[in-house]
C-alpha positions in Angstrom: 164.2 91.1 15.6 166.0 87.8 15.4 169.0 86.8 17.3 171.6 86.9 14.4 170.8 90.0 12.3 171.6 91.1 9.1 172.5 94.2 8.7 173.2 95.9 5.8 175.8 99.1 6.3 176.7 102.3 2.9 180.1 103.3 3.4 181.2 100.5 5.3 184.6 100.8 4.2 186.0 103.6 6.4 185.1 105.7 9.6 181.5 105.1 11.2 180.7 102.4 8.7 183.5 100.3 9.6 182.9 100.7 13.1 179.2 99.5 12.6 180.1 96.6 10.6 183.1 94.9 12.8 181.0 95.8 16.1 177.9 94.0 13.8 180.3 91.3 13.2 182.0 90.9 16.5 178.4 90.5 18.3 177.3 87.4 16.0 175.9 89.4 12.8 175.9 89.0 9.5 176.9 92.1 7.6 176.2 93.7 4.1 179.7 95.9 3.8 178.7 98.5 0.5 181.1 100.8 -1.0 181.9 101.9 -4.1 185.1 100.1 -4.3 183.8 96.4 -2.2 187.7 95.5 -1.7 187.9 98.8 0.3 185.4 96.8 2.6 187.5 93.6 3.4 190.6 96.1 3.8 188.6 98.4 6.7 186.9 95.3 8.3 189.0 92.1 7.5 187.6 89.1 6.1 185.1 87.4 7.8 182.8 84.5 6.7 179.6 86.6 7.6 180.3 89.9 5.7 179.4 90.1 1.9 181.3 92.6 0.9 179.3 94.9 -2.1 179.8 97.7 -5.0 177.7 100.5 -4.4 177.2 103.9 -5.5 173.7 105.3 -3.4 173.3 107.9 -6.5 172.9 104.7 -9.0 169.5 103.4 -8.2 170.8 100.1 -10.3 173.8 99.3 -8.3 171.7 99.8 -5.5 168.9 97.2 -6.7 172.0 95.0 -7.0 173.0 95.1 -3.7 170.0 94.6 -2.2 169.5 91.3 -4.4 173.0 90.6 -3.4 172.1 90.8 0.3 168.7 89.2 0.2 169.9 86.3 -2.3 173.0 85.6 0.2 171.5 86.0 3.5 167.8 86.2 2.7 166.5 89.0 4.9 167.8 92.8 5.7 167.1 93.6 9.4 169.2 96.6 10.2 169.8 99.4 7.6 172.8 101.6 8.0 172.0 104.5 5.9 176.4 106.1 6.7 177.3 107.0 3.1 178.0 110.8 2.6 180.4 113.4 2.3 180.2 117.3 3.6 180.2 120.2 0.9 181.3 123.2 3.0 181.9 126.2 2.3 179.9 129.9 2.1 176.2 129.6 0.5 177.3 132.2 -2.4 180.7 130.1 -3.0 179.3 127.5 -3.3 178.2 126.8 -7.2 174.5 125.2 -7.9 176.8 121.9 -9.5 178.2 121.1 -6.1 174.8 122.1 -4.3 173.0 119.6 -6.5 175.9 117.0 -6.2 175.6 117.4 -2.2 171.9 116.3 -2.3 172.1 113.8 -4.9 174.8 112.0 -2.5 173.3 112.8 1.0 169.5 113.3 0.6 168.3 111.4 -2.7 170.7 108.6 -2.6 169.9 107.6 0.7 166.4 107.7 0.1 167.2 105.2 -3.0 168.6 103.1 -0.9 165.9 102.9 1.6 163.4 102.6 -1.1 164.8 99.2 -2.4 165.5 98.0 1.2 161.7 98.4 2.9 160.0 95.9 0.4 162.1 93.2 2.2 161.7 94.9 5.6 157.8 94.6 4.9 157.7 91.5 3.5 159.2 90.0 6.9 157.0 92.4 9.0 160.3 93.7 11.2 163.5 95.6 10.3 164.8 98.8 11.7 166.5 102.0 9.8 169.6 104.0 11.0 169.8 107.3 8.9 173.4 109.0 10.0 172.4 112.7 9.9 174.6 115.1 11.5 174.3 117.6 14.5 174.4 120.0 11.4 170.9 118.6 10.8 169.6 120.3 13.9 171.5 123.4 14.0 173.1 125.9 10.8 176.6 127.5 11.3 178.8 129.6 9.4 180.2 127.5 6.7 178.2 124.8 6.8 175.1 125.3 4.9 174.4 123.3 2.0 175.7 120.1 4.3 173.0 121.4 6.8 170.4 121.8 4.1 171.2 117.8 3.0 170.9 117.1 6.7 168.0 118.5 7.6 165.8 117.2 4.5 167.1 113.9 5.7 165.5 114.6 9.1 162.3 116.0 8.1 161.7 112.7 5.6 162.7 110.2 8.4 161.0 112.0 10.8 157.5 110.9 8.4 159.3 107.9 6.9 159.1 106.3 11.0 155.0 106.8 11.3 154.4 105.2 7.7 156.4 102.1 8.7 155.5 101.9 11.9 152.2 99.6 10.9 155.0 96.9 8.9 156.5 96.4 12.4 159.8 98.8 11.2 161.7 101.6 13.6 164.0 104.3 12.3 166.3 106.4 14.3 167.8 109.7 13.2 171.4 109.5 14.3 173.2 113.0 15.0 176.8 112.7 15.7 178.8 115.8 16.5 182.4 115.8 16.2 183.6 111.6 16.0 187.3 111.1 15.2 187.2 109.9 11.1 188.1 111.3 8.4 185.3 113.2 7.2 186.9 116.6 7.3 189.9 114.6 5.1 190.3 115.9 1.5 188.2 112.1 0.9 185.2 113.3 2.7 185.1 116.9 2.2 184.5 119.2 -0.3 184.9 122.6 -0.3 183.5 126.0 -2.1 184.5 126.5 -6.0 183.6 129.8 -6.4 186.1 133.0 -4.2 184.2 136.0 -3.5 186.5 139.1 -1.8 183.6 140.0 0.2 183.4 136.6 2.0 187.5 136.4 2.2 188.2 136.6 6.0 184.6 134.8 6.9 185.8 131.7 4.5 189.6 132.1 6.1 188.3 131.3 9.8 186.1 128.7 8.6 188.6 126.5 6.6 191.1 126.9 9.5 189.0 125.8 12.3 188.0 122.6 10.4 191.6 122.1 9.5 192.5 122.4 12.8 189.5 120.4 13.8 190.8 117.0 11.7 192.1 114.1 13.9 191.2 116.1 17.0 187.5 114.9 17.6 186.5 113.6 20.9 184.4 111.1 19.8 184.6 107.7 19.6 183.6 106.0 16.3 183.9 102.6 17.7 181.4 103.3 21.0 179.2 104.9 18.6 178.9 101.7 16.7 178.2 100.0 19.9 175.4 102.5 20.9 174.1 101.4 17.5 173.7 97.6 18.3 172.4 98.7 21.3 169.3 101.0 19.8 168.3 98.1 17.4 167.9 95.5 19.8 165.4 98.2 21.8 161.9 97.7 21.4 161.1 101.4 21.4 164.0 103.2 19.7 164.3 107.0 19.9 163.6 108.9 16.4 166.6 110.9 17.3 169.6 110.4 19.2 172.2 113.2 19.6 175.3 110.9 19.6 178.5 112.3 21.7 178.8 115.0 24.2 178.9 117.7 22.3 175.8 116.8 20.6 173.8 116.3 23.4 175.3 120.3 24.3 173.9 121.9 20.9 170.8 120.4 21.0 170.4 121.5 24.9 171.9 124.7 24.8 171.2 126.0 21.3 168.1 124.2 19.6 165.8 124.2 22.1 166.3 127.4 23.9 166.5 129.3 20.2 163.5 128.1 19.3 161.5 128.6 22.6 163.0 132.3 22.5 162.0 132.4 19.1 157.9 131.3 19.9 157.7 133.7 23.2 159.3 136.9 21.4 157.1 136.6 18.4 153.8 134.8 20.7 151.7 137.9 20.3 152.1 138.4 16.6 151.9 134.6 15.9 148.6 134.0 17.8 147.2 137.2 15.6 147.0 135.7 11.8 143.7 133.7 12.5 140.3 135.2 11.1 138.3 138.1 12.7 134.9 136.1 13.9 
């Protein structure tokens, strides 16, 4: 990868975003800032001479085109994508209506693929590039509450799971990245949406749940800005991880809960699993 990237970063205008872009910026980088509102972008990361700030909406594959152009006809190459633009329907599965469910996935899973589709031409037409999908530690694991943001999560990790072999020939690395709780705002009324539909069965499940996130905001232990800096980091790695857990408490779930729940799950049902092939 060259020594001054470019680096093109959805949602750059608040929390993870603009953390990647100024730490992109501060190391020497050239930064794509997109947002739907591209002001919003100078406002979170200041003004700088090497960030073209951009309108984008991820679920308008013409906007998107746009900014690609935008990026490619101002710096002339894309060598990091950022895939950070999302929000997190929560909520119970049956309160949740099939409009949000739909508007969840339209967001998280199809409008980041749109945006990686436009960006890999000029990835592969340079031979080199490298993708950063932000998934969630919701895309290892489903909780309570959380399950239509899981289900967006992990349809992103299942694609970029594939997506890294078929690039892999055009000299291109992606990395899943899985943050647990960072200190944004994405539990903020801006980045959060909750169920529309109240169902007395669910009442005291859907009570617990909304208070523990409320009382979740603002307190995160993690570190947007370090995050960021992990990021650089991973791109300039010649063998980046496809995943990597990002904080502490990620690191916990995936140790304590993913693994050992699915190695319980393969040595309880072994017997009956390893029975389902042909008589001879």
């Amino acid at each position: 990868m060259t020594d001054q990237q470019v680096w093109f970063i959805t949602g750059a205008n608040r929390g993870i975003g603009a953390e990647v872009a100024k730490a992109a910026l501060s190391a020497g980088h050239r930064v794509v800032g997109a947002a739907r509102k591209p002001e919003s972008v100078t406002t979170a990361v200041g003004a700088a001479e090497d960030l073209l700030p951009v309108a984008l909406d991820i679920t308008d594959p013409h906007q998107v085109e746009l900014a690609v152009d935008a990026a490619t006809e101002k710096f002339g190459r894309i060598d990091v994508l950022v895939n950070n633009a999302g929000y997190g329907q929560l909520g119970l599965f049956e309160e949740t209506s099939l409009d949000l469910i739909k508007k969840q996935f339209e967001t998280n899973t199809f409008g980041t693929m749109t945006v990686t589709r436009a960006v890999l031409p000029v990835m592969r037409a340079q031979g080199s590039g490298h993708i950063f999908t932000v998934s969630s530690i919701s895309g290892t694991v489903g909780v309570t509450g959380s399950g239509i943001y899981s289900a967006s999560k992990f349809a992103i990790e299942g694609w970029m799971e594939s997506l890294v072999l078929e690039v892999e020939p055009f000299g291109i690395t992606a990395t899943i990245v899985e943050p647990g709780y960072f200190k944004t705002d994405f539990l903020d009324s801006s980045s959060v949406t909750y169920g529309d539909i109240t169902i007395d069965d669910y009442a005291k499940q859907s009570k617990e749940f909304r208070q523990a996130q409320d009382e979740m905001n603002h307190q995160q232990v993690g570190d947007p800005a370090k995050l960021a800096t992990a990021l650089l980091q991973l791109a300039d790695t010649d063998h980046p991880p496809v995943r990597f857990a990002a904080g502490a408490d990620a690191v916990q779930v995936v140790e304590e809960i993913v693994l050992p729940r699915r190695h319980e799950n393969i040595d309880t049902w072994r017997s009956l699993s390893t029975s389902l092939g042909l008589d001879a």
